[in-house]
C-alpha positions in Angstrom: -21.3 -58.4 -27.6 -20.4 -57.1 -31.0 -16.7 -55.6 -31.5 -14.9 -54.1 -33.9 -12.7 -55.2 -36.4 -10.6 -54.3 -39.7 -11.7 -57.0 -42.2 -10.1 -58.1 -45.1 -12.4 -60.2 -48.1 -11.5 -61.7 -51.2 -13.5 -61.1 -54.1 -14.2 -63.1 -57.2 -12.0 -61.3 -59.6 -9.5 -61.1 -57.1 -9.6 -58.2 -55.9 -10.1 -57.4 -52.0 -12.4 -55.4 -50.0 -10.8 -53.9 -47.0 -12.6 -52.2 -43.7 -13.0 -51.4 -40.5 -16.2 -53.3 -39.1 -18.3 -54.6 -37.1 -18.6 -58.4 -35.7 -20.2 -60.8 -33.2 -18.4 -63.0 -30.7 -20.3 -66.4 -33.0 -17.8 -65.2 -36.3 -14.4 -66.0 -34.4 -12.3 -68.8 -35.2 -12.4 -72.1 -32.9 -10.2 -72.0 -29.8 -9.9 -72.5 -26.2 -9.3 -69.2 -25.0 -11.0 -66.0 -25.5 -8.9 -62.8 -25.5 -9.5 -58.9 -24.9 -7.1 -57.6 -27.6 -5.4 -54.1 -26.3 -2.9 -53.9 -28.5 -1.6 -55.4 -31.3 1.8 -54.5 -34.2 2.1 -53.9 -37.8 4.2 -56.0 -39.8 5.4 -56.4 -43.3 3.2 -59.9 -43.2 0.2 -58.3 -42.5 0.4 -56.3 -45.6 0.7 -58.8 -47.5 -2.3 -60.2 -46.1 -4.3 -57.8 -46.7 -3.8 -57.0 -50.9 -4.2 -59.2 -54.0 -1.7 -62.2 -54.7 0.1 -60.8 -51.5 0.4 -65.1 -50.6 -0.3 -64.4 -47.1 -4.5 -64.6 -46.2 -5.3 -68.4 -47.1 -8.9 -67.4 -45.8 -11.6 -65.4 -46.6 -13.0 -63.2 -44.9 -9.9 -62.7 -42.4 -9.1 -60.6 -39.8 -5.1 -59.5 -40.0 -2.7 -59.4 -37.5 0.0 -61.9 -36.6 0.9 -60.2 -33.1 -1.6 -59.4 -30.3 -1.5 -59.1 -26.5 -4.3 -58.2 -24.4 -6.3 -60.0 -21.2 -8.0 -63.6 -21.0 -11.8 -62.9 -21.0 -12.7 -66.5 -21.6 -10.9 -69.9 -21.2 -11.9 -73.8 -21.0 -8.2 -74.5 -20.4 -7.4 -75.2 -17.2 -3.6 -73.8 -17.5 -5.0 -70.6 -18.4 -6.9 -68.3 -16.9 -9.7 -65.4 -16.9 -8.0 -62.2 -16.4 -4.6 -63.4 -17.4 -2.8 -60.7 -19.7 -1.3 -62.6 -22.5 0.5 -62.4 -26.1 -0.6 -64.6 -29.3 1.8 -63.9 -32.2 2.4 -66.6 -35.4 1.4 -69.8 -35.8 -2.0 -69.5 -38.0 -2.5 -66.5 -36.7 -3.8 -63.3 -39.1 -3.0 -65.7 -41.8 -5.8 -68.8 -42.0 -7.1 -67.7 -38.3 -8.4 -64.0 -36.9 -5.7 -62.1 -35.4 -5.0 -59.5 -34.1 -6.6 -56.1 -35.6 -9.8 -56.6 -33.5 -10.9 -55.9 -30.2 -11.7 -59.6 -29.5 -9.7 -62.9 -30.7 -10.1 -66.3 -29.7 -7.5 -68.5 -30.2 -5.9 -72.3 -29.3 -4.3 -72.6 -25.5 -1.4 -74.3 -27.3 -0.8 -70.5 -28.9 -1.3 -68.7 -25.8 2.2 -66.8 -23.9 1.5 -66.0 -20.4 3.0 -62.6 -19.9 6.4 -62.6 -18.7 6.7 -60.0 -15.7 8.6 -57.0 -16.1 6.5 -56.2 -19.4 3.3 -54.8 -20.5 1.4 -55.3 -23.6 2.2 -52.3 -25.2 5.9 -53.5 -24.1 5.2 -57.3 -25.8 4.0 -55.4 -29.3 6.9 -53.5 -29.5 8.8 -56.4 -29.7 6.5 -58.7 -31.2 7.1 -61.2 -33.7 10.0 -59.4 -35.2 12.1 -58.7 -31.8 11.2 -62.7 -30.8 12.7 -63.8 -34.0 15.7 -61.9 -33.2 16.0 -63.2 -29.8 15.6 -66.7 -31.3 18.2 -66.4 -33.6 20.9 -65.3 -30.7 19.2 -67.7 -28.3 20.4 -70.4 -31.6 23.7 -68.7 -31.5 24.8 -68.3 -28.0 23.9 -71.8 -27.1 26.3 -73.4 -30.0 28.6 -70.8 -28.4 29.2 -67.4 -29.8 30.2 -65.1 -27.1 30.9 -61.3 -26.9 35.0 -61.2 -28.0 34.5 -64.1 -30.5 34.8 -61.4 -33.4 32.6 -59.1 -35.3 28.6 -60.1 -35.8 27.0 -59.4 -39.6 23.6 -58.4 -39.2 21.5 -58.2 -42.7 18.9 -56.4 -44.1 19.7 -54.7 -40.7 16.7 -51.5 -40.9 14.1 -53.9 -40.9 11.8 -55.1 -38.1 14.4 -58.2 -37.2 17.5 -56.9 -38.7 17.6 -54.0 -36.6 16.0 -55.4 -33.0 18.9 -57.5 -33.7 21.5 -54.9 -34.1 20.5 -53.3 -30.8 20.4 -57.1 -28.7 23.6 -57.8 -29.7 25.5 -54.6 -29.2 24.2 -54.6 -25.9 25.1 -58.3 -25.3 28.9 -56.6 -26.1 29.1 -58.0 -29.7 31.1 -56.3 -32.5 28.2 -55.9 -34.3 28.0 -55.0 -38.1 24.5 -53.9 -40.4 24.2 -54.5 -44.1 21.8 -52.3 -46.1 21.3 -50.4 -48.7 20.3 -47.1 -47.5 23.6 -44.9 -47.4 20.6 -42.2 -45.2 19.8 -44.8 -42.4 23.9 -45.3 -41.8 23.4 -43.1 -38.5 20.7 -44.8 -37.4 22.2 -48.3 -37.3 25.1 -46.5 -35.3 22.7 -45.6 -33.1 21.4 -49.1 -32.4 25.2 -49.8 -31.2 26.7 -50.8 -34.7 30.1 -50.8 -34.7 30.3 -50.8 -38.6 27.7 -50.6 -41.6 28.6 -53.1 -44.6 26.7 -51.7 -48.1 24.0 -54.3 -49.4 25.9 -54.2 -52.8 28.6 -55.9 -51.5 26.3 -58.5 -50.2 24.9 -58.9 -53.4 27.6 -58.7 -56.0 28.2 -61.4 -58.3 31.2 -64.0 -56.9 32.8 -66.6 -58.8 35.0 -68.0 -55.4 33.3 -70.7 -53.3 34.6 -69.3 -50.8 36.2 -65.7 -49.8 38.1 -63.8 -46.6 37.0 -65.0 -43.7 35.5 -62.4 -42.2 32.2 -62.7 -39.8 32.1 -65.0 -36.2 28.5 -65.3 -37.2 25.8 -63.8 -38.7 22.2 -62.7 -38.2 20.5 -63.0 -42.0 17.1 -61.1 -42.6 17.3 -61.2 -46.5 18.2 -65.2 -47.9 19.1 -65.5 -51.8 22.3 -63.9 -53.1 22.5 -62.1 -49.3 22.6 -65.4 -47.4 25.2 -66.9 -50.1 27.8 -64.4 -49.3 27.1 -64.9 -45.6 28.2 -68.4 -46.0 31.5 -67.9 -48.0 32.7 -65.1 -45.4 32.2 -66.8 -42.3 35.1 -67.4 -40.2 35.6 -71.5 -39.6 33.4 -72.7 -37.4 31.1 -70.0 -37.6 27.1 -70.1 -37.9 24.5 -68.1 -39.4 20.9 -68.0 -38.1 18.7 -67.4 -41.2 15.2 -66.3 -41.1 14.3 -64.4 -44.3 13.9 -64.5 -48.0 13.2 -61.0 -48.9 16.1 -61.4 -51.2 14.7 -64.5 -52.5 14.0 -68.6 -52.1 16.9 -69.4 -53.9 20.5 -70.1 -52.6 23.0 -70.9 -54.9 26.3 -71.6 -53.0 28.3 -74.5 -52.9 29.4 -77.3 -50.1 32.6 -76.0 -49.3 31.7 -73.8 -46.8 30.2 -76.6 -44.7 32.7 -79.2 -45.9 36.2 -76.7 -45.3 35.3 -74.5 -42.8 32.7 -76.3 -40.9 30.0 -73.7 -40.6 26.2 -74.1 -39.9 23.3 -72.9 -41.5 20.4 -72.5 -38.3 17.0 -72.4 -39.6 14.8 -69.7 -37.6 11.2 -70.6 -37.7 9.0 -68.3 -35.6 6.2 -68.7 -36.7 5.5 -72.3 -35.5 7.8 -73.2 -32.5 6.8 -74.9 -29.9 5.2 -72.9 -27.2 7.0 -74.1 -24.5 10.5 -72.9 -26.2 8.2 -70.0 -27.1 7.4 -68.9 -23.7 10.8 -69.2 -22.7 12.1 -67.1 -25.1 9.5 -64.2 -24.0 10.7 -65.1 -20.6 13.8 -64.1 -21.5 12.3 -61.0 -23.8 11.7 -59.6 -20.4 14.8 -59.9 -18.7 18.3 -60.9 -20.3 16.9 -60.6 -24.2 15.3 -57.3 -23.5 15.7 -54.8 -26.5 17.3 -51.8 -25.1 15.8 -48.1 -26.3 12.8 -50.3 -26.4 10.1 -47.0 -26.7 12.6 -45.4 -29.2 12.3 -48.2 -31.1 8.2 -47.2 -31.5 8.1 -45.4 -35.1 4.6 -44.9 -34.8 1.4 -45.5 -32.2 -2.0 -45.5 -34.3 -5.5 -46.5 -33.5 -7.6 -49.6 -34.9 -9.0 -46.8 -37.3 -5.7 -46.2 -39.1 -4.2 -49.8 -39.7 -5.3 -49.3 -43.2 -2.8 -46.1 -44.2 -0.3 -47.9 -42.2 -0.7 -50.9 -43.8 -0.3 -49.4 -47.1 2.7 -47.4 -45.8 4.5 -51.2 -44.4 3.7 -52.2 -47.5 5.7 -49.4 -49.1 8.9 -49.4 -47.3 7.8 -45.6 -46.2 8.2 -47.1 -42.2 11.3 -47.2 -40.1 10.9 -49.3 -36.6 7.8 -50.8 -35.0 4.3 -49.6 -35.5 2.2 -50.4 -32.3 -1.5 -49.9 -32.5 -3.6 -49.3 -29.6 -6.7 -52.2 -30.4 -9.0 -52.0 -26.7 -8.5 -49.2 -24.1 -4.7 -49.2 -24.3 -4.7 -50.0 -20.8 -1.4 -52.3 -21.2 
């Protein structure tokens, strides 16, 4: 049966062709289990998928959408099964595979997250991949052994998707918990979250000749990488770790070894796009339970219908969103 879906093509010059259209079950991508989307997220990611040179869509024609969550309509996995309600997020998802800004996706078993109890799929979007990548990066944290009381937590880039989810997490874990940005008008906001302090971007940016400075942070949440990340490292108390998971502030890190070599800190690498699904689905486990963002439906900026993903797209794109765009894919039933 034909569904709808918001297609994104490449053409020669370039250029891309994007709409809201119409396909048969035959055009999916290969994959074990057949899902009934009902809702699905907007992310910066997905933006970038969908314009020219964004470095995201590495096929043609693609359907966007690295988050969905929805109800198993079809499986030849054994583990898995018809009527399940389950998330997909990362992996090839929205990227070289259809995702999830269509009323039907078919994906691998190995990508499929049974859904935890105590959430729905409207819940699991609101999270999505940005809240999971926080979690993951406390998960890191707390299990090399950062505990409430151990001192105050930097949080950067801390009004984005993952910045932010973070904030919230941790203040309500009991952390001391401190957000970096740049926007002197979303200083309330972050106190809102639970911040206990907001830190201005351009003292995370600023030019530093010292390999190392005060010792100031028990550990660190980084959203932004380059110049960002640097100063992380030369602030962190001894012994401290930061869990780094962006490069909005670019690629490049130009710091030296001395905070490794004379204070002992780690650098954690947070990779949520392809971990392991068993790791995965314990994490989401604990997304419903423990690792639950509080204020979870405040944290909803915006709740649009297959038929707008375009202007939100374009407004993602723009920095003209605050929090987490859900959209309502099937019947919204979840």
């Amino acid at each position: 049966m034909a569904f709808r879906a918001y297609l994104v093509e490449r053409n020669d010059d370039g250029s891309v062709n994007r709409s809201l259209t119409t396909l048969e079950p035959e055009q999916l991508h290969d994959g074990e289990v057949t899902i009934k989307v009902e809702w699905s997220s907007v992310n910066y990611k997905d933006a970038l998928a969908t314009i020219p040179n964004g470095g995201v869509a590495r096929v043609s024609p693609l359907v966007p959408g690295v988050d969905l969550a929805g109800t198993v309509v079809a499986s030849t996995d054994p583990g898995i099964s018809t009527g399940e309600p389950v998330i997909a997020h990362a992996y090839d998802l929205g990227v070289s595979h259809h995702g999830g800004f269509a009323e039907l996706a078919r994906v691998p078993a190995s990508w499929v997250v049974p859904m935890p109890d105590g959430l729905t799929a409207r819940d699991a979007m609101a999270i999505g991949t940005a809240g999971y990548t926080s979690a993951l990066s406390i998960e890191r944290l707390e299990s090399r052994g950062l505990q409430p009381g151990d001192g105050p937590v930097l949080v950067t880039g801390a009004t984005g998707g993952v910045g932010s989810t973070a904030v919230a997490m941790l203040a309500a874990r009991g952390y001391e918990v401190v957000g970096s940005t740049g926007k002197h008008e979303e200083h309330a906001y972050l106190r809102e979250l639970g911040a206990a302090g907001v830190l201005d971007r351009s003292e995370t940016v600023a030019d530093s000749g010292r390999a190392l400075e005060r010792e100031r942070w028990a550990a660190a949440v980084d959203c932004v990488g380059g110049a960002t990340l640097a100063y992380v490292l030369r602030t962190l108390r001894y012994g401290a770790a930061v869990a780094a998971s962006g490069n909005t502030g670019g690629r490049e890190l130009h710091t030296t070894v001395f905070p490794f070599i004379l204070r002992g800190v780690d650098l954690i690498g947070i990779d949520s796009v392809n971990t392991p699904i068993d790791r995965r689905r314990a994490v989401w486990r604990r997304l419903a339970t423990d690792l639950r963002p509080p204020h979870l439906e405040d944290s909803i900026a915006r709740e649009v219908a297959l038929d707008d993903v375009g202007a939100v797209l374009d407004d993602i794109r723009d920095g003209r969103v605050r929090g987490r765009v859900v959209v309502r894919v099937g019947d919204g039933g979840g």
